[in-house]
C-alpha positions as CSV (number, residue, x, y, z in Angstrom):
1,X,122.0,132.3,112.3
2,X,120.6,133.7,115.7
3,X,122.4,130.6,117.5
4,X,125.4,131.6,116.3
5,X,124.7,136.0,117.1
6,X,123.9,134.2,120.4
7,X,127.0,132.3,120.7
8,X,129.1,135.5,119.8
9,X,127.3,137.6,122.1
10,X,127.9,134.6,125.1
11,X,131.7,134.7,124.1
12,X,131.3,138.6,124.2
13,X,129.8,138.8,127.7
14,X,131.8,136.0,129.7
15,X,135.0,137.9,128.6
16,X,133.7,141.1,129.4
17,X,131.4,141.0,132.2
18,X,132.0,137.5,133.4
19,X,128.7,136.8,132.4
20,X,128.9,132.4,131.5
21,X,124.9,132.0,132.5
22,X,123.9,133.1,129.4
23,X,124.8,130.2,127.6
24,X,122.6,128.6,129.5
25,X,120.0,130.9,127.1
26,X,121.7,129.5,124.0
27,X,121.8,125.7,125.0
28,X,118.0,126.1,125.3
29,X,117.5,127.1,121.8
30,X,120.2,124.2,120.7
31,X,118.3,121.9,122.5
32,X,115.2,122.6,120.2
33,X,116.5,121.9,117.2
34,X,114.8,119.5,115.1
35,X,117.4,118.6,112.4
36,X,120.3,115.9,113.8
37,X,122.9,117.0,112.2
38,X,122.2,120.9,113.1
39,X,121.9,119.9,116.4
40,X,125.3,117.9,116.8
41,X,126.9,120.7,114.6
42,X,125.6,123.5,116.8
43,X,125.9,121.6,120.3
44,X,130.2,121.0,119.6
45,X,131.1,124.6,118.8
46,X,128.6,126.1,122.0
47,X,130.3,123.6,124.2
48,X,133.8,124.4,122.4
49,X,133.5,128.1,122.8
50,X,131.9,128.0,126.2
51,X,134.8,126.3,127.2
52,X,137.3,128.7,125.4
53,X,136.0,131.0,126.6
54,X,136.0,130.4,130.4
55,X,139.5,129.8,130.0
56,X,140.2,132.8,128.2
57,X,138.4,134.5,131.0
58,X,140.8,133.4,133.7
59,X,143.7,134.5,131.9
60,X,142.0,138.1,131.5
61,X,140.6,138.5,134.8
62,X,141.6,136.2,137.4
63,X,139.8,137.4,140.3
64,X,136.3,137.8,139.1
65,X,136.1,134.3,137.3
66,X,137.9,132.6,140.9
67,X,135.2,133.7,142.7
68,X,132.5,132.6,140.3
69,X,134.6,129.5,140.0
70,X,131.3,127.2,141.3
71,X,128.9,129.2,139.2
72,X,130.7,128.4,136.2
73,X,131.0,124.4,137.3
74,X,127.5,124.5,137.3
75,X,127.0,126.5,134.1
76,X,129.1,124.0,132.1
77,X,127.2,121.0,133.1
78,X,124.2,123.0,132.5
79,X,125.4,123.7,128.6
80,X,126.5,120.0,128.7
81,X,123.2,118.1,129.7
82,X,120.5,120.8,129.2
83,X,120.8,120.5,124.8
84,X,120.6,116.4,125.0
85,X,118.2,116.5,127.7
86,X,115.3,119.1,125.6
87,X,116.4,117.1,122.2
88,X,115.8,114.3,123.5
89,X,112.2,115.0,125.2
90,X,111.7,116.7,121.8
91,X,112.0,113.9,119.7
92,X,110.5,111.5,122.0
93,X,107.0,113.8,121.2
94,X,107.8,113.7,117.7
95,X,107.6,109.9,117.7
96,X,104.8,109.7,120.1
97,X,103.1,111.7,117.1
98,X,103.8,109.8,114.6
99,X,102.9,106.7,116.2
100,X,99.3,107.7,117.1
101,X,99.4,109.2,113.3
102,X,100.7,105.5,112.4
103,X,97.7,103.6,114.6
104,X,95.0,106.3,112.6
105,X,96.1,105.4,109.8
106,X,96.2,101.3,110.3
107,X,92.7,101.4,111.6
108,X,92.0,103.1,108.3
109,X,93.5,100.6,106.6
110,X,92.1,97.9,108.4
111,X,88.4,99.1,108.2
112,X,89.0,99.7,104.0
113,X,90.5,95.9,104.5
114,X,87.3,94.5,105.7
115,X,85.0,96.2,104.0
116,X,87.0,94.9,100.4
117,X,87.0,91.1,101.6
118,X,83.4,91.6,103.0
119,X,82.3,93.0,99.2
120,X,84.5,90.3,97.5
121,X,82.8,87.8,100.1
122,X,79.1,89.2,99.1
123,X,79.9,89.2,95.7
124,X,81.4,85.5,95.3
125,X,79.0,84.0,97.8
126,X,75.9,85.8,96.0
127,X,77.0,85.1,92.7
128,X,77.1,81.7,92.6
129,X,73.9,81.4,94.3
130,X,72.1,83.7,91.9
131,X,73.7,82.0,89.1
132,X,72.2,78.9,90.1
133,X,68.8,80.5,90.9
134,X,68.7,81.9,87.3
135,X,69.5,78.8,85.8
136,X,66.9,76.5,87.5
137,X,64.7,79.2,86.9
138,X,65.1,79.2,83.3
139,X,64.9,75.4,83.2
140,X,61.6,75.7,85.5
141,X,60.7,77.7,82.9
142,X,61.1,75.5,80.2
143,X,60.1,72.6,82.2
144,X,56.5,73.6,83.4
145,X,54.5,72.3,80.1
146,X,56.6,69.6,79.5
147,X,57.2,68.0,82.9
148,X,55.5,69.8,85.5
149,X,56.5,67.5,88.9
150,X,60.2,68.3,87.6
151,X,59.6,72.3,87.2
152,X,58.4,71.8,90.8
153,X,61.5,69.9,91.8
154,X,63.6,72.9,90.5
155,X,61.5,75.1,92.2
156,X,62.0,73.7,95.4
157,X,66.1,73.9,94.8
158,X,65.6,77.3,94.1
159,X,63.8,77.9,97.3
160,X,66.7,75.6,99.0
161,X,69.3,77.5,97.3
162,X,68.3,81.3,98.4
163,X,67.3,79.6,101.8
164,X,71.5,78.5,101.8
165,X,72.2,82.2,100.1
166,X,70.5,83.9,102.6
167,X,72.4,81.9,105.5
168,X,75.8,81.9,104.5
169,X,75.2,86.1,103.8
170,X,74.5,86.0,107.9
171,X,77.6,84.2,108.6
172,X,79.5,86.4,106.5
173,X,78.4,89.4,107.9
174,X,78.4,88.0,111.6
175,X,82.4,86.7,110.9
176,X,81.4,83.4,111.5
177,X,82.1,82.1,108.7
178,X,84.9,79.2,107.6
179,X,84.5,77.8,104.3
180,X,85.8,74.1,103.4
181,X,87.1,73.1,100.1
182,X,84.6,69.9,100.8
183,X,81.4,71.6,101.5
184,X,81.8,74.0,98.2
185,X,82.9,71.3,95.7
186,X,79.2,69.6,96.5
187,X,78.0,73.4,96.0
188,X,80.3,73.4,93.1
189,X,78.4,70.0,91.9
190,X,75.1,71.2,91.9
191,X,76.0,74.4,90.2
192,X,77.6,72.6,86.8
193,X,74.6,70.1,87.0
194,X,71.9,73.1,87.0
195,X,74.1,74.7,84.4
196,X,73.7,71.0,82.3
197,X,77.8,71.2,82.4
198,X,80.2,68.3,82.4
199,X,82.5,67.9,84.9
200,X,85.2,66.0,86.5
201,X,86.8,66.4,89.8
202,X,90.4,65.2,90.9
203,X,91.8,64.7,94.2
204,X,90.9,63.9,97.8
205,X,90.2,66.9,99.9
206,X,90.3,64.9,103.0
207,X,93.7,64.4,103.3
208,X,94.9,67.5,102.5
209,X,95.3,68.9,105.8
210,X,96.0,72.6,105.1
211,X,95.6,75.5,107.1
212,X,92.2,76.9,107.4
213,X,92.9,80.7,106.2
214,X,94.8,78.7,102.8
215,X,91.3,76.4,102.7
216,X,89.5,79.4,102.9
217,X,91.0,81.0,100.2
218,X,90.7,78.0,98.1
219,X,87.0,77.3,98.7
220,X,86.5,81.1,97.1
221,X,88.8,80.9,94.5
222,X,87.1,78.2,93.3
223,X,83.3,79.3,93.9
224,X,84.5,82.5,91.8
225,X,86.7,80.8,88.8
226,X,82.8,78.1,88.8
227,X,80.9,80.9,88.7
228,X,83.0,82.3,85.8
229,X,82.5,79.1,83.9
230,X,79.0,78.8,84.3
231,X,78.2,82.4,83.8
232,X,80.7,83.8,81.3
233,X,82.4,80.7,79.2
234,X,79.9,78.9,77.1
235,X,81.8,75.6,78.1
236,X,80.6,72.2,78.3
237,X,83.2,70.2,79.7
238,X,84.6,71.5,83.4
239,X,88.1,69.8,85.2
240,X,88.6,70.9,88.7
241,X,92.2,69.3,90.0
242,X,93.3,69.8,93.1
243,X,97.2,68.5,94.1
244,X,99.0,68.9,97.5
245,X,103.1,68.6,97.9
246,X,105.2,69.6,100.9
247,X,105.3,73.2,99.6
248,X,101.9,74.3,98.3
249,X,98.0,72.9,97.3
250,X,97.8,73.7,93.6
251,X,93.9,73.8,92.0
252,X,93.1,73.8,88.5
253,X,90.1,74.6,86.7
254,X,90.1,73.8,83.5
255,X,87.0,74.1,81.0
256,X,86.3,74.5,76.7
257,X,84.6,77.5,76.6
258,X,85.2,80.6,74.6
259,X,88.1,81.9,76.7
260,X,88.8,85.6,78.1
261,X,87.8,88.3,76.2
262,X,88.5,90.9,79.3
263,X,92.3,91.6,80.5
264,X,93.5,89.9,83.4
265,X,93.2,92.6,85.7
266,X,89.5,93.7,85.3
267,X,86.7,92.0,85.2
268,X,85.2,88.4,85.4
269,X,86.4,88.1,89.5
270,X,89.9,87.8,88.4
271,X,91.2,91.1,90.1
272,X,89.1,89.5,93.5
273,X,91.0,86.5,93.2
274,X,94.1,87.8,92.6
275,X,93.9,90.2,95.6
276,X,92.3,86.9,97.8
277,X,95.5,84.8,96.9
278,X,98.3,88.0,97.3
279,X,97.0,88.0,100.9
280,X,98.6,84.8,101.6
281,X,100.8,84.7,99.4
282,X,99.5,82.8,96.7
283,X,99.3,83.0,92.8
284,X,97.1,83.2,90.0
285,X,98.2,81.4,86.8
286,X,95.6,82.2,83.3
287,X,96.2,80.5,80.2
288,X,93.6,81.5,77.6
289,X,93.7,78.7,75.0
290,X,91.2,76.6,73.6
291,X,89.0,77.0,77.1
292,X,90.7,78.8,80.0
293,X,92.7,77.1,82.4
294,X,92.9,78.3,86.2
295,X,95.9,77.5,88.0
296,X,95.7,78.5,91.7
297,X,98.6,78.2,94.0
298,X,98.7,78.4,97.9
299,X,101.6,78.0,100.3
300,X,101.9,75.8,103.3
301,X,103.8,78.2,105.0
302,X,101.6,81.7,105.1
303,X,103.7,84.5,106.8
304,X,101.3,87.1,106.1
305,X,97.9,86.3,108.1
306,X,95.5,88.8,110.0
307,X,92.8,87.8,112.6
308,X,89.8,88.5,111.0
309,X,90.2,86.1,107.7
């Protein structure tokens, strides 16, 4: 509204007085509009009745607008350039504050990032050691009166095992840390013996040749979905499978237990998993008969990485 009193009153006073400097006034303002469209809108009709009326003032008085003739010249490029120029330098400092608000908020992000994967990390990496500490515990336990040189045995695996609990919680926190599929299926091993479980394991890691955020991934995956087994299913038999094509490594962990009593998305790890494998990603397949069966799959191909996994 007071653009357009201003344009009036430019037309007013070139016609009058001869006065075209002061829409050099109203370009200003135009120039520091903020909405695109109001700024294009507003920009045409100043420069279209800047125009009309300099030519309007010639026919009206001759004389005074000849002699002002290089004034005006100037004037007009003025209302040209001086809008594009002040919308331009205006919006450049709008996106200069939106970026730095963009960067604040990405290191926000980044830091909430970390600190998820290093309590997901804590959590899988302790629980399964302190599974398998509790259960050679209880068969120390058991063992001390009947067989005391095997209690000791145990006890000495306990020892070994918060010694390697204790180690890889250093290398997690110190980002040092790259797990292989090969070193946790022995850990994997000596968890389901301790917890007197059955189990059979299919595939050659070896040769997989997968990239090592995807074998990362995978190694915690499956110390989580072993810890679930031992801790929560009441199974006896355990099937770990693990298949590589051109596309994707597929692993399967399949026992007889009781199944899931929890939803998918809460509780027993899953939600960890799942968030683990969306990273990359992967997918998380539950079927909850007769036993739950695991079915993790990982891409070759990740397009979604970040430097600190």
């Amino acid at each position: 509204m007071w653009v357009s009193f201003e344009m009036v009153l430019n037309i007013a006073m070139t016609l009058m007085f001869g006065y075209v400097y002061l829409s050099l006034f109203t370009a200003f303002f135009i120039g520091n509009i903020r909405s695109t469209v109001g700024f294009y809108i507003m920009y045409g009709l100043h420069i279209g009745f800047t125009v009309l009326s300099i030519v309007a003032g010639y026919f009206i008085n001759l004389e005074l607008f000849l002699s002002e003739t290089p004034f005006i010249i100037i004037t007009v490029i003025g209302v040209v350039l001086l809008p594009f120029t002040l919308y331009s330098k205006n919006k450049q400092e709008n996106l200069v504050g939106q970026l730095e608000t963009a960067k604040e908020r990405i290191a926000e992000l980044i830091i909430h990032e970390e600190r998820q994967r290093i309590a997901r990390d804590l959590h899988d990496t302790l629980g399964q050691k302190l599974s398998m500490i509790g259960l050679k515990s209880d068969l120390a336990s058991r063992l001390v009166t009947k067989n005391p040189g095997q209690a000791i045995q145990e006890i000495r695996d306990i020892r070994h095992t918060a010694s390697i609990a204790l180690k890889e919680v250093r290398e997690l926190v110190s980002h040092m840390r790259a797990v292989k599929l090969n070193e946790e299926l022995i850990r994997v091993e000596e968890i389901l013996k301790a917890a007197q479980i059955d189990y059979e394991i299919i595939g050659d890691t070896e040769s997989l040749n997968i990239p090592v955020l995807a074998e990362n991934v995978l190694s915690m995956c499956l110390k989580e979905a072993i810890t679930n087994v031992v801790k929560h299913s009441g199974a006896k038999n355990c099937k770990i499978t693990i298949e590589r094509n051109d596309n994707e490594v597929m692993l399967t962990v399949l026992d007889n237990g009781k199944g899931l009593k929890e939803k998918l998305n809460v509780g027993n790890g899953l939600k960890g998993m799942q968030e683990r494998l969306e990273f990359i990603n992967g997918s998380l397949t539950v079927e909850n008969k007769k036993g739950v069966k695991l079915i993790i799959r990982v891409p070759l191909a990740i397009t979604h990485q970040k430097g600190s996994k």
